[in-house]
C-alpha positions in Angstrom: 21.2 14.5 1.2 23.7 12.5 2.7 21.6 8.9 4.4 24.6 10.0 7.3 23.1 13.2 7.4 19.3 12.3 7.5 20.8 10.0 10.1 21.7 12.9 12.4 18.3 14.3 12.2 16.3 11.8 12.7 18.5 10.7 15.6 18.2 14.7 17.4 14.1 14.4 16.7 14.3 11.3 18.8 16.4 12.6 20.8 13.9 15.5 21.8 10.3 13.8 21.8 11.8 10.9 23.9 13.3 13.8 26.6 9.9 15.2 26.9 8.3 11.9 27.2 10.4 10.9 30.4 10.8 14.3 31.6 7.5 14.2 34.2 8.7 10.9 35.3 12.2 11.6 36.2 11.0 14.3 38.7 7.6 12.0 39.5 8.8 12.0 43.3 8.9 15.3 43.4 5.9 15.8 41.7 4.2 13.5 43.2 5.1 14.8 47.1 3.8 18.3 46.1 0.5 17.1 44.3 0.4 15.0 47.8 -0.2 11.5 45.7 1.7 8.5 45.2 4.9 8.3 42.8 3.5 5.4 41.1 1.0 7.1 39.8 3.3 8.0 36.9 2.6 4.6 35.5 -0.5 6.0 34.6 1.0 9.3 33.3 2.9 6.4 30.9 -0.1 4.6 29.6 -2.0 7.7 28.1 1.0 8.7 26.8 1.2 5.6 24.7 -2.1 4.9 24.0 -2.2 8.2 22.2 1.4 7.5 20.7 -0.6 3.8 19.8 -2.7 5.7 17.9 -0.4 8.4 16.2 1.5 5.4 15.1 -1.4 3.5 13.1 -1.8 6.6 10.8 2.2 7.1 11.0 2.4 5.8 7.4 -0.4 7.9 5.9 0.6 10.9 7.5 3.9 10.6 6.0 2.8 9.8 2.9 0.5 12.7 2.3 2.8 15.3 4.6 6.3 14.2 4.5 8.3 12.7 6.8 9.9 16.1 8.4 6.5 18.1 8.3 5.1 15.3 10.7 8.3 15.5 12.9 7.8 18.8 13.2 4.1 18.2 14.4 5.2 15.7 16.8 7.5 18.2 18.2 4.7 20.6 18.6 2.5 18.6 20.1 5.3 17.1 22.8 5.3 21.0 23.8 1.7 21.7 23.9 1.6 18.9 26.0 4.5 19.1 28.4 3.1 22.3 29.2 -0.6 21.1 30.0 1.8 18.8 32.2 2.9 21.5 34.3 -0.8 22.5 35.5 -1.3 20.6 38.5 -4.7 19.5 38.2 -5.3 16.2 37.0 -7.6 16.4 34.0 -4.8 19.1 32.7 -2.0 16.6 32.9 -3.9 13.6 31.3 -4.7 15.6 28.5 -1.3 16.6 28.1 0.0 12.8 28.6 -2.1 12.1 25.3 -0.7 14.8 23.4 2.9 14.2 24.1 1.9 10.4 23.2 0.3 11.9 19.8 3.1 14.0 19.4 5.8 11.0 20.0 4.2 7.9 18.2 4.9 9.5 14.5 8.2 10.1 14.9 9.5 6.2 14.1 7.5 5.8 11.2 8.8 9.0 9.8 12.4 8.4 10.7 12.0 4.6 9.0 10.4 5.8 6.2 13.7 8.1 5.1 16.0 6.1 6.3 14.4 3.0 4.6 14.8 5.2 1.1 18.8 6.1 1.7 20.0 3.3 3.6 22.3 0.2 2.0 20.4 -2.5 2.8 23.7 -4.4 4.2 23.5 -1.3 6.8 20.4 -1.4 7.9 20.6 -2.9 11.7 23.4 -1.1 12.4 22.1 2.0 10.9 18.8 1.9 12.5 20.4 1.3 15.8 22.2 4.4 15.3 19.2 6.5 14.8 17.2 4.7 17.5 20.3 5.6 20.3 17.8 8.9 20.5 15.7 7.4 22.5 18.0 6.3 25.2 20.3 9.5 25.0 17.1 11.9 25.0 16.5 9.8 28.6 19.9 10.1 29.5 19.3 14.0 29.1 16.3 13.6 31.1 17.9 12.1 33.6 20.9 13.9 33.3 19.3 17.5 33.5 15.8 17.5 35.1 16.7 16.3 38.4 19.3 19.8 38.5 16.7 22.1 37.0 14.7 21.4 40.0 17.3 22.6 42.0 17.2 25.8 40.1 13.3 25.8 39.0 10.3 24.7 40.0 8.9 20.9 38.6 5.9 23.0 36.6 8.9 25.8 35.0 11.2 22.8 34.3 8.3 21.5 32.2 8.3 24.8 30.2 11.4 25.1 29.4 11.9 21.8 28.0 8.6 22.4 25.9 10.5 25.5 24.4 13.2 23.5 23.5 10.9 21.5 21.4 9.7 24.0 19.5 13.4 25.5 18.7 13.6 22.1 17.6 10.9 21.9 15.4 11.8 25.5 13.9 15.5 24.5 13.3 14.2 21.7 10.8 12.3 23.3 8.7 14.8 24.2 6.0 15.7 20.4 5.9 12.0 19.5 4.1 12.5 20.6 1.0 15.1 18.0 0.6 13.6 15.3 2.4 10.0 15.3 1.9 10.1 15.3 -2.2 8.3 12.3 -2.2 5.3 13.6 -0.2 1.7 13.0 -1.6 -0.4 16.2 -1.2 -3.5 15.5 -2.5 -3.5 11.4 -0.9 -7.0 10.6 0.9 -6.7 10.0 4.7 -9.1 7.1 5.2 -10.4 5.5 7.9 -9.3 2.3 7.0 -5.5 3.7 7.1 -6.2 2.5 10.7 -6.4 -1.1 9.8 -3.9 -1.2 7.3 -0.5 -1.3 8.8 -2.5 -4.4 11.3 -3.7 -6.3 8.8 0.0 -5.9 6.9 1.6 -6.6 9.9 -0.8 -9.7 10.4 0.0 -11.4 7.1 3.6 -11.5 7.5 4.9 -13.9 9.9 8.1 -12.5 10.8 6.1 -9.4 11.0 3.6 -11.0 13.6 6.7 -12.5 15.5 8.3 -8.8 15.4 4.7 -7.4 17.0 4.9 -9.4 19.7 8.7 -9.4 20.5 8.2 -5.8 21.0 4.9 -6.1 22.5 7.1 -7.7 25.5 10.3 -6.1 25.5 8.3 -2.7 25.6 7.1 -3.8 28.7 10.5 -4.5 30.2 12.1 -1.2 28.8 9.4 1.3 29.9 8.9 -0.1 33.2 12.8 0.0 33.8 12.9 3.9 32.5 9.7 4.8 34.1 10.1 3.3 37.4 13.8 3.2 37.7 14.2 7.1 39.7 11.3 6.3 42.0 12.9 2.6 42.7 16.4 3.7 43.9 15.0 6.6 45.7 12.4 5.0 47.8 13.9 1.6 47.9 17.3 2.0 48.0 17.6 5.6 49.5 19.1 7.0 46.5 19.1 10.9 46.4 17.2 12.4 43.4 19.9 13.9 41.6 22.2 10.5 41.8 19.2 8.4 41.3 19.3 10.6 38.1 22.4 10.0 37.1 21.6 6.0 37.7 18.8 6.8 35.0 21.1 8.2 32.4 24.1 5.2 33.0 21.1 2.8 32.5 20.4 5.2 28.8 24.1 5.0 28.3 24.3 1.2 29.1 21.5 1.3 26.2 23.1 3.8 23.4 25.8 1.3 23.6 23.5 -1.8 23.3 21.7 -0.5 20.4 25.3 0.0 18.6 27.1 -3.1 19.3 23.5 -5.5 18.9 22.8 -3.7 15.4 26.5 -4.3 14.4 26.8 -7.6 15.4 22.8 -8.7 14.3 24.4 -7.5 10.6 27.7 -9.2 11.3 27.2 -12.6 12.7 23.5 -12.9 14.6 20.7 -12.1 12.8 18.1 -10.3 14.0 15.9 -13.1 15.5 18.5 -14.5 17.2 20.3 -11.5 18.4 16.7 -10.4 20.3 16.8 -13.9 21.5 20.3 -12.8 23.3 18.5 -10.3 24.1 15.6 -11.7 25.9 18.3 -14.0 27.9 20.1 -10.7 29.2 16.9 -8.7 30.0 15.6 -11.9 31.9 19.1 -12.0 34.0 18.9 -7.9 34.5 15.2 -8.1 35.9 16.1 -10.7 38.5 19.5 -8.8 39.2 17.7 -6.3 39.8 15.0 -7.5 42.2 18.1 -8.9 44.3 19.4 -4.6 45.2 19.5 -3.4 48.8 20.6 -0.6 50.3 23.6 -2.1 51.3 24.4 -3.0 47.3 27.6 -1.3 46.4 27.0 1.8 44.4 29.2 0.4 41.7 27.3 -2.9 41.6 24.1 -1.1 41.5 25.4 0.7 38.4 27.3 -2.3 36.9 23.6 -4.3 36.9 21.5 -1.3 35.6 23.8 -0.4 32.7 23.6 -4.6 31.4 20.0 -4.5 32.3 19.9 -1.1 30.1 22.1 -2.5 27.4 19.5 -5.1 26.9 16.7 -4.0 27.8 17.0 -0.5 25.9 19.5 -1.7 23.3 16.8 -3.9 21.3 14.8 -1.5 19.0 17.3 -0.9 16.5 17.4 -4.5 15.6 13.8 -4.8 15.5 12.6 -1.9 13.8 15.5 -3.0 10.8 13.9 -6.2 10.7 10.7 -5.0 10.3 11.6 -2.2 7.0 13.8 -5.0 5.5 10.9 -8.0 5.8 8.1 -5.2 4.4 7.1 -4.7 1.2 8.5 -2.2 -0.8 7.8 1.4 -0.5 5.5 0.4 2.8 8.5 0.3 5.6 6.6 3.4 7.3 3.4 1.6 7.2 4.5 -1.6 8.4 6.9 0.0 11.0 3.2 1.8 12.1 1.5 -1.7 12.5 4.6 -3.5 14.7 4.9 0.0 16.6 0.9 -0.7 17.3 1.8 -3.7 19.6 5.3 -2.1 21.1 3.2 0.7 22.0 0.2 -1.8 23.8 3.1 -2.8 25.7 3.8 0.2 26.8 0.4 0.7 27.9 -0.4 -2.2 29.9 3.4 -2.1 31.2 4.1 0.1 33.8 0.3 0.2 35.2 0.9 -3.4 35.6 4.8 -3.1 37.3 3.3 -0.1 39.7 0.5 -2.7 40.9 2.5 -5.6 41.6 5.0 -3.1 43.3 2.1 -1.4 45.8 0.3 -5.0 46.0 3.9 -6.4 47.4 5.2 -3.0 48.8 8.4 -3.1 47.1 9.2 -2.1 43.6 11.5 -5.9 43.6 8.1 -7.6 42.9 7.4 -5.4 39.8 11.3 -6.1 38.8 10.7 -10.1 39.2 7.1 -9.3 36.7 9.7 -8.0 34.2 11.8 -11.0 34.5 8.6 -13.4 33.8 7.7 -11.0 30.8 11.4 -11.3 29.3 11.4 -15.3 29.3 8.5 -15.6 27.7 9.6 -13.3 24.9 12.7 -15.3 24.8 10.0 -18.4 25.0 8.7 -17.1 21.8 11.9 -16.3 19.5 13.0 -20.2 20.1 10.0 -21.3 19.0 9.9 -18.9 15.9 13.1 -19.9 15.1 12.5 -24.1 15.3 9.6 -23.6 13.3 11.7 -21.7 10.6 14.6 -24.1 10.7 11.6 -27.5 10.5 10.2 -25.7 7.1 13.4 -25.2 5.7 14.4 -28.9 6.3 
C-alpha cells in the first residue's frame, strides 16, 4: 500500500478519536448549566480521559505487535463510542467511566499510526510526514468545534453525544478491509506481559534525546489541552462570545494548528531540526499565552482570532515534529514502543493540565490567570531545549 495512502488513514482515525475526545468539552457550558455545575469542571472530564489514554499508550506497542496496527485502531474507535455514549448519561459516575474509556480508546491510536508509518516512510520525510498525519488531531477539533455547537441547536447535548459515537463505529467498520494489507506483520501468538508496562519507560529513559522528547511534550501537552479544553468556556464567559462563534474561534485556533503542524514539519526537515524548531516553538506558545491573558471584551474580533490562530499554530502545531523525532532516534523496529513511552509523559501533561489551568482560573476568577500558568509552563520548556541543545553542542566540541 501506498505510505500516502496509509497516510490518509491514519490521518481520518485521528481525525475521529480526537472529535470524540473534545466533543463534551466544546458544549461543556451547556452541559454544565443543565447538570447545574460549573464549566470548569470539564478539566476533570480531561484528566480521566488521559490518564486512561496514559495507560492505553504504555501497552500501545505490545498491542500492536500482537494485534496489528489497524485491529487496535479499530478498538480505539469502539471504545471512543462506548464511551461517548456513557458520556451522555447525566450522572456523574456514568460520565467518568466514559471519560476513561474514550482515554483507552484514544491513547493507542499514535503508537499504531507511528508504527506503520515508521515502516513506509523515507526517512528524509519523516517530520513532514508525521506532521501530516498528526493535522488529525487539530482538524477532528476543528470538527468539533465546527459541528457540535450547531447540533445543539438541532439536538439535545446527550443525542449529540450519540450520534457522534455512531460515527465512530462507521468508522471503525469502514477500515476493516484495509488490515489485511497493513497488519501483515502482526504477532498472534506474542505474550502480553506485565512488564510491557515498563518497557517503553525504561527505553524512553535510556535515550537522552528520548528523555528530552518526554519532557518537551510533558509541557507543551499542558499548553495545548488547556488551550482546546478551556478555550469555548474562556470566550464565552469571559469575553461574551456566543456558543456557536466561540465555536468557530475553537476550530480557527485547530486550523491555525493544521497549518503549524505542516509548515513546522517541513521546515524542521528543511532547515531547523527538530530540537530547535520546538524551541521556536516554545518562544511562540510563550508569546500566545500572554497574548492571550491580555483579551477583553472590547478586543476586536479579528484580533481575538489573529492571536488564537498563532497561539494554535504553536501551540497545536508541535507534535508532528516531536513524534518524528522520537521514531527516527528509536531503535529499530521499536518506533511504536518508544512512541508509547514519550506519549506516557505527553499524556501526564495532559492530566495535570487543565485541572491545574481550571484552578488558577476559579482561584483568580478569570480564565487570564490560567492563560498567564501556560505562559510560565511554555518558557520553561523553551528553558529546557536551550539547555539540551548547549549540552549537545559542549560534547561535540
Amino acid at each position: 500500500m501506498s505510505n500516502w495512502l496509509t497516510l490518509v488513514v491514519t490521518l481520518v482515525i485521528q481525525a475521529m478519536v480526537s472529535m470524540a475526545l473534545l466533543t463534551l468539552p466544546v458544549m461543556a457550558p451547556v452541559v454544565a448549566q443543565d447538570m447545574q455545575v460549573s464549566p470548569a469542571l470539564v478539566g476533570l472530564y480531561v484528566s480521566m480521559t488521559y490518564a486512561g489514554a496514559m495507560l492505553a499508550s504504555l501497552m500501545g506497542g505490545a498491542m500492536v505487535n500482537r494485534l496489528g496496527a489497524i485491529r487496535v485502531s479499530q478498538w480505539g474507535l469502539l471504545l471512543c463510542a462506548a464511551g461517548l455514549l456513557l458520556c451522555a448519561v447525566p450522572w456523574f459516575p456514568a460520565m467518568g467511566l466514559g471519560a476513561v474509556l474514550i482515554g483507552l480508546g484514544y491513547g493507542p491510536i499514535t503508537p499504531a499510526s507511528s508504527h506503520i508509518l515508521a515502516r513506509t516512510t523515507p526517512k528524509h520525510q519523516m517530520s513532514l510526514v508525521f506532521s501530516l498525519k498528526q493535522t488529525g488531531v487539530p482538524l477532528g477539533s476543528l470538527l468539533a468545534g465546527a459541528i457540535v455547537p450547531s447540533m445543539l441547536l438541532a439536538l439535545s447535548w446527550h443525542s449529540s453525544l450519540a450520534a457522534v459515537a455512531a460515527v465512530c463505529v462507521l468508522c471503525a467498520a469502514l477500515s476493516q478491509p484495509l488490515r489485511a494489507g497493513l497488519d501483515q506483520d502482526r504477532q498472534p501468538d506474542l505474550q502480553m506481559r506485565w512488564g510491557s508496562w515498563v518497557t517503553p519507560i525504561r527505553m524512553v529513559l535510556a535515550h537522552r534525546t528520548l528523555t528530552t522528547m518526554a519532557a518537551c511534550s510533558f509541557m507543551f501537552s499542558m499548553v495545548q489541552l488547556s488551550l482546546t479544553t478551556y478555550l469555548v468556556t474562556f470566550l464565552h464567559d469571559d469575553l461574551a462570545y456566543g456558543l456557536v462563534a466561540a465555536g468557530l474561534a475553537l476550530s480557527a485556533t485547530q486550523l491555525g494548528g493544521m497549518g503549524g503542524r505542516i509548515a513546522w514539519g517541513y521546515v524542521a526537515d528543511r532547515w531547523l531540526g527538530a530540537q530547535r524548531m520546538l524551541l521556536l516553538l516554545a518562544s511562540l506558545m510563550t508569546v500566545g499565552a500572554l497574548a492571550s491573558a491580555t483579551l477583553t471584551v472590547e478586543t476586536p474580533h479579528a484580533v481575538v482570532i489573529a492571536i488564537l490562530v498563532t497561539f494554535g499554530a504553536s501551540a497545536i502545531g508541535w507534535n508532528g515534529v516531536y513524534l518524528a523525532e522520537v521514531a527516527r532516534r528509536a531503535p529499530e523496529g521499536m518506533a511504536s514502543v518508544a512512541t508509547g513511552g514519550t506519549l506516557a509523559f505527553t499524556f501526564s501533561g495532559v492530566v495535570i493540565g487543565p485541572p491545574i489551568f481550571g484552578a488558577l482560573s476559579t482561584l483568580f476568577g478569570t480564565y487570564r490567570a490560567g492563560f498567564l500558568g501556560l505562559m510560565v509552563v511554555a518558557c520553561l520548556c523553551g528553558l529546557l531545549l536551550y539547555g539540551s541543545q548547549r549540552k549537545i553542542r559542549v560534547i561535540a566540541a
